[in-house]
Backbone bond lengths (Angstrom), bond angles and torsions (degrees), N, CA, C in turn:
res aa  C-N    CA-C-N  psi(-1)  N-CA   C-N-CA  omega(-1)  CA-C   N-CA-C  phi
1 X - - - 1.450 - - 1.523 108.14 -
2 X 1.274 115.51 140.79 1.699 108.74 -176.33 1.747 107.47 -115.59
3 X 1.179 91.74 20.15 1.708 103.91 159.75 1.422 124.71 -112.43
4 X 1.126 126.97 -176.94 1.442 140.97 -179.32 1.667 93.02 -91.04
5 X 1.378 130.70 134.51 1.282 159.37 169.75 1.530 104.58 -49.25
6 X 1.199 112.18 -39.63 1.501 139.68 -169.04 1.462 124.82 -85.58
7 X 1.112 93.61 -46.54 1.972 106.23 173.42 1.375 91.01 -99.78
8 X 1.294 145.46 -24.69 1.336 119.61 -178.76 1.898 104.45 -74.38
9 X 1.350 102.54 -47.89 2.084 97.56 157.97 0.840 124.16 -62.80
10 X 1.773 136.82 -7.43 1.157 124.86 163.23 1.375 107.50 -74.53
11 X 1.700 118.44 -43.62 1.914 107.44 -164.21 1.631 88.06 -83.25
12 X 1.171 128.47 -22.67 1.969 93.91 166.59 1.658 122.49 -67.55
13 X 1.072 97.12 -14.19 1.875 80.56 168.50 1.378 119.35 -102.89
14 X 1.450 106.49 -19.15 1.852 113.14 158.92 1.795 104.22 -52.22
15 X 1.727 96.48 -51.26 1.703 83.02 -150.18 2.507 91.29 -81.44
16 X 0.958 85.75 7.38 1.818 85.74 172.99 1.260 118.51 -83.57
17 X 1.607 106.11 -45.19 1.435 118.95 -157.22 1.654 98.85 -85.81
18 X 1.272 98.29 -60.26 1.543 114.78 -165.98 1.835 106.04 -79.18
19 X 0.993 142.26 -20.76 1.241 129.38 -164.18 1.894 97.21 -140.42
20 X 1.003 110.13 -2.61 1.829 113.50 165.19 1.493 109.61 57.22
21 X 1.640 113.21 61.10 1.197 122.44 -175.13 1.583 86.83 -97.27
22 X 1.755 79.02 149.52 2.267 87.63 161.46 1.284 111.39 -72.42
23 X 1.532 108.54 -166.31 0.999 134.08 149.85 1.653 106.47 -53.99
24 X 1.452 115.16 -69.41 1.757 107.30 -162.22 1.588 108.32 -82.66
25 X 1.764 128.63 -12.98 1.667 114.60 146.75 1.700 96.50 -47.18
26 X 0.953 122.15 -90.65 1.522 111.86 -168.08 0.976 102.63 -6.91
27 X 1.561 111.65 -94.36 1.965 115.46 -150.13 1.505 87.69 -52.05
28 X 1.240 145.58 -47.75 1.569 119.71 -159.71 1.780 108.01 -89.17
29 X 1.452 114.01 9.83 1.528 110.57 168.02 1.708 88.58 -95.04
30 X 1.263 131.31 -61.96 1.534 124.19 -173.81 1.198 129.22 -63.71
31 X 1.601 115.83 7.79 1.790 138.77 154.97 1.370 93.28 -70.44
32 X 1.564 103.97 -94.76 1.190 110.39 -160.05 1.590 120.49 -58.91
33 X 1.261 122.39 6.19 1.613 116.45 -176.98 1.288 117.83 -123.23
34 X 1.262 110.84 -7.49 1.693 134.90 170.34 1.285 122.93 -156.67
35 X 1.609 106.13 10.83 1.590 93.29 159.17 1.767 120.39 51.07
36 X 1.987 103.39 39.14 1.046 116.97 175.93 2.098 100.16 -91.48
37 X 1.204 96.35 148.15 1.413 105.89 170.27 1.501 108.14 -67.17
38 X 1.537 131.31 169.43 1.391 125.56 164.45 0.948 126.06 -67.76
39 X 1.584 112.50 -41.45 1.451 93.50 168.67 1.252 147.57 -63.56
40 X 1.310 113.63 -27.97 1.852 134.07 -179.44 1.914 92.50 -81.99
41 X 1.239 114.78 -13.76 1.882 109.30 172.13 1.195 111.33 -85.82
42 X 1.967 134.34 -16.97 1.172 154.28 161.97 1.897 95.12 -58.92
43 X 1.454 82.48 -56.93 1.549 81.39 -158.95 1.781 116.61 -78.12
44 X 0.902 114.50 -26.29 1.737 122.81 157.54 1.405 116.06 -66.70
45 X 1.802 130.93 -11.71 1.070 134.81 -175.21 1.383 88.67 -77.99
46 X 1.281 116.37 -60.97 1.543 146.32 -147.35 1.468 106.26 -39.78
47 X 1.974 80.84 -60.46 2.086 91.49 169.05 0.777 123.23 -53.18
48 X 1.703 129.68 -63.35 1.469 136.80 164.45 1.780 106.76 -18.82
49 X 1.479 113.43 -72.30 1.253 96.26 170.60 1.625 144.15 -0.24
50 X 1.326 84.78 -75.21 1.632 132.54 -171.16 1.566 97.09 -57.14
51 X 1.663 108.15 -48.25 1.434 94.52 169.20 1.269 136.08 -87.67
52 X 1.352 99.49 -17.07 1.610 100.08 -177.71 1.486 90.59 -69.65
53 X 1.381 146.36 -55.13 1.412 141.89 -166.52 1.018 101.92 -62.19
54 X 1.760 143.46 -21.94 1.578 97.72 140.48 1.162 137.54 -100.69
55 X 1.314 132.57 43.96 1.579 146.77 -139.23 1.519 53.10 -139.55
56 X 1.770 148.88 -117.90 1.035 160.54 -83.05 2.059 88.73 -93.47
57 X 1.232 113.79 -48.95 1.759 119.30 167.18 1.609 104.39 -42.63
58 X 0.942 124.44 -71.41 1.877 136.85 162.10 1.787 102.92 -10.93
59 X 1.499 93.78 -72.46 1.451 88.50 -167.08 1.454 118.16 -76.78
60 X 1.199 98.48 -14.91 1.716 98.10 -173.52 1.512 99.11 -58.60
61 X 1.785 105.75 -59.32 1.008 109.53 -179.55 1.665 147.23 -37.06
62 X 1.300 88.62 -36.81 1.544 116.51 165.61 1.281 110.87 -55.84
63 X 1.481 115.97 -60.27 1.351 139.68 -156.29 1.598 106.62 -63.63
64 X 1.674 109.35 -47.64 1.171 115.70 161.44 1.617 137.49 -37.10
65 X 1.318 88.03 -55.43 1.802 116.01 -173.37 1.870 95.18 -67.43
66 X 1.202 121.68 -45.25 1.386 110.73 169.21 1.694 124.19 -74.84
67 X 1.123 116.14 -17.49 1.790 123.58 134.07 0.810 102.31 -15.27
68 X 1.500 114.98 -88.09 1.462 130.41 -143.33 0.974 110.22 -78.30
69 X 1.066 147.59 -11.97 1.211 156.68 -111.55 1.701 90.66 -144.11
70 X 1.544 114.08 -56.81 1.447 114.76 178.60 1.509 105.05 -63.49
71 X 1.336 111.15 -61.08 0.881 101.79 -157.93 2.047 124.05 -63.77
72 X 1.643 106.93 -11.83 0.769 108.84 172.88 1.555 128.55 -71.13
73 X 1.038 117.92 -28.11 1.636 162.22 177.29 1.556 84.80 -56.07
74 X 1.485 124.71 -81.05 1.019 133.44 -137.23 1.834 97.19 -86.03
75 X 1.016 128.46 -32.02 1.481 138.54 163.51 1.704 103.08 -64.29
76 X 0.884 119.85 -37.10 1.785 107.68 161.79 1.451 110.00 -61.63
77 X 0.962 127.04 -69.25 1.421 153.27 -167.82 1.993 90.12 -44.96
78 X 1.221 123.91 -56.08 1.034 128.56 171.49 1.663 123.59 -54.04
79 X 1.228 90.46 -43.87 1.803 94.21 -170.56 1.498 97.41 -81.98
80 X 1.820 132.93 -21.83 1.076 138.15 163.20 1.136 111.88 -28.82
81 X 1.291 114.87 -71.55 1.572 141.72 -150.08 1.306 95.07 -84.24
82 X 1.526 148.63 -21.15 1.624 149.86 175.40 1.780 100.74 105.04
83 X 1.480 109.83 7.87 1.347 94.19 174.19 1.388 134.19 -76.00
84 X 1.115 125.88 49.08 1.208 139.10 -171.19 1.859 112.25 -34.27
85 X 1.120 105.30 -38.66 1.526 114.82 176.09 1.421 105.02 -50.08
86 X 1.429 119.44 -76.86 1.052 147.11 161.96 1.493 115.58 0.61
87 X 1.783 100.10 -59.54 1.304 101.79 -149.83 1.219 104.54 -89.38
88 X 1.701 124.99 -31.89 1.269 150.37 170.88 2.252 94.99 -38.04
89 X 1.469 109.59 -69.15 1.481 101.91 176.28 1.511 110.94 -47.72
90 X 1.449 111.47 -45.32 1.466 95.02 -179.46 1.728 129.83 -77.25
91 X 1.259 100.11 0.65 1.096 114.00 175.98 1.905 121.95 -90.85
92 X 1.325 99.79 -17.80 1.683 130.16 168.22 1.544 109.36 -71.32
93 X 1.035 121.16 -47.37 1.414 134.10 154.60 1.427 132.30 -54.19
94 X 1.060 121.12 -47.02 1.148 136.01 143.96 1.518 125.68 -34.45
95 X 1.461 99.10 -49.55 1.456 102.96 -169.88 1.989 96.64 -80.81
96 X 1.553 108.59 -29.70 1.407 105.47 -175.82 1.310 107.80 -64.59
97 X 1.828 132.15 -30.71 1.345 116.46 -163.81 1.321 106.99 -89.10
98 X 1.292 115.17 -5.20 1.568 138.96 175.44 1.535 110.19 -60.30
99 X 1.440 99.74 -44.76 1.200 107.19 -156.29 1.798 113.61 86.91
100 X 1.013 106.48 14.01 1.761 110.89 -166.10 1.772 97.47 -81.23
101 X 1.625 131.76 -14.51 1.341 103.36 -158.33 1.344 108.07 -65.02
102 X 1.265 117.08 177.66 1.502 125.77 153.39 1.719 123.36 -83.55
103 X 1.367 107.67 148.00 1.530 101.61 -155.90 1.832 87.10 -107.13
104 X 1.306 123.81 122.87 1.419 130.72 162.34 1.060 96.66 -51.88
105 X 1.888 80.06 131.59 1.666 103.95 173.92 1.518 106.64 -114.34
106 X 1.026 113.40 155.52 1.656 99.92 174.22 1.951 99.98 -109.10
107 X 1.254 128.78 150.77 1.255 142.13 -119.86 2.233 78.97 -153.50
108 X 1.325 100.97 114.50 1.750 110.25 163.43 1.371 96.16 -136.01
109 X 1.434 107.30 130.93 1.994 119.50 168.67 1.427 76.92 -107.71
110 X 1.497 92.77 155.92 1.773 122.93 160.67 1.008 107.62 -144.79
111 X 0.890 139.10 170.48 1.468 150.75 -165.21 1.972 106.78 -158.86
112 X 1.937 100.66 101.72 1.391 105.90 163.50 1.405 100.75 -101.28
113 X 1.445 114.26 149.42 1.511 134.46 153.33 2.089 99.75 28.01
114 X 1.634 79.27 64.33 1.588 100.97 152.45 2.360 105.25 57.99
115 X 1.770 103.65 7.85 1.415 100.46 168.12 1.311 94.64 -117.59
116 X 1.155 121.75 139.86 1.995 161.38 156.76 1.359 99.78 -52.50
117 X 1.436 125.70 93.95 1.601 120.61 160.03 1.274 97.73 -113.06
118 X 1.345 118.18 133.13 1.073 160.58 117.13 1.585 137.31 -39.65
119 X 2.076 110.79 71.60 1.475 96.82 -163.22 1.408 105.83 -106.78
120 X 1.217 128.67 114.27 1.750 119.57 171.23 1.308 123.63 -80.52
121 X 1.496 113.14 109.73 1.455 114.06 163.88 2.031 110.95 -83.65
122 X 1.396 95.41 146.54 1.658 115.90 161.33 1.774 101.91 -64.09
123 X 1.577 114.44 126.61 1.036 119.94 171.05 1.513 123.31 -77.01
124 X 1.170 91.36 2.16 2.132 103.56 162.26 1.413 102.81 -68.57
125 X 1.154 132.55 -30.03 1.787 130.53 -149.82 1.758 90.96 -80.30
C-alpha cells in the first residue's frame, strides 16, 4: 500500500459518512487510488466499519445526554408553572430513555393444601 493504513481508514469513513459511498465505490475508489487488491479493500472497509461504529456510539451518546438534558429542563419548567400533569408525562419519558420503566409482570396465586403461592412470570416468556 503506498499510503498510511490510517488516513486510508480515515477517507473510508469520510468518503462513507459524508459523500454516501457503498461498499463496492469503496473497493473501486481503493483500486483505482492505491491500487489495493479486493480483498485487503474488504478488509480496510471492515476497519472503517469498526470505526465509524464508534464514531456513531459517540454520537448517540451525546445525543442522549441532550435528551436528558431537555427533557429535564423542560419538567422543571413544568412543575414551575404548577403543571404537575405535565411534568408527571415528562417524567414517563424520562424514565423510558433511562430505561427506568417497569416491565409488566403477569401475577398467578394457586393455592396447594390450604398454602397461597404466589408465582410471577416475566411477560417476555
Amino acid at each position: 500500500m503506498k499510503a498510511d493504513k490510517n488516513k486510508v481508514i480515515e477517507e473510508l469513513v469520510e468518503l462513507r459518512c459524508k459523500r454516501g459511498y457503498s461498499s463496492t465505490s469503496l473497493v473501486n475508489y481503493l483500486k483505482e487510488t492505491y491500487d489495493i487488491n479486493q480483498a485487503r479493500a474488504y478488509e480496510l472497509i471492515k476497519e472503517a466499519r469498526e470505526m465509524m461504529g464508534e464514531i456513531y456510539n459517540e454520537m448517540n451518546w451525546n445525543a442522549l445526554q441532550d435528551a436528558i438534558l431537555f427533557l429535564e429542563n423542560l419538567k422543571e419548567k413544568l412543575l414551575g408553572s404548577g403543571d404537575t400533569k405535565g411534568a408527571l408525562e415528562v417524567q414517563k419519558e424520562l424514565n423510558k430513555v433511562n430505561q427506568l420503566y417497569i416491565q409488566k409482570i403477569e401475577i398467578e396465586s394457586k393455592t396447594i393444601e390450604g398454602i397461597n403461592i404466589v408465582i410471577k412470570k416475566d411477560s417476555s416468556e
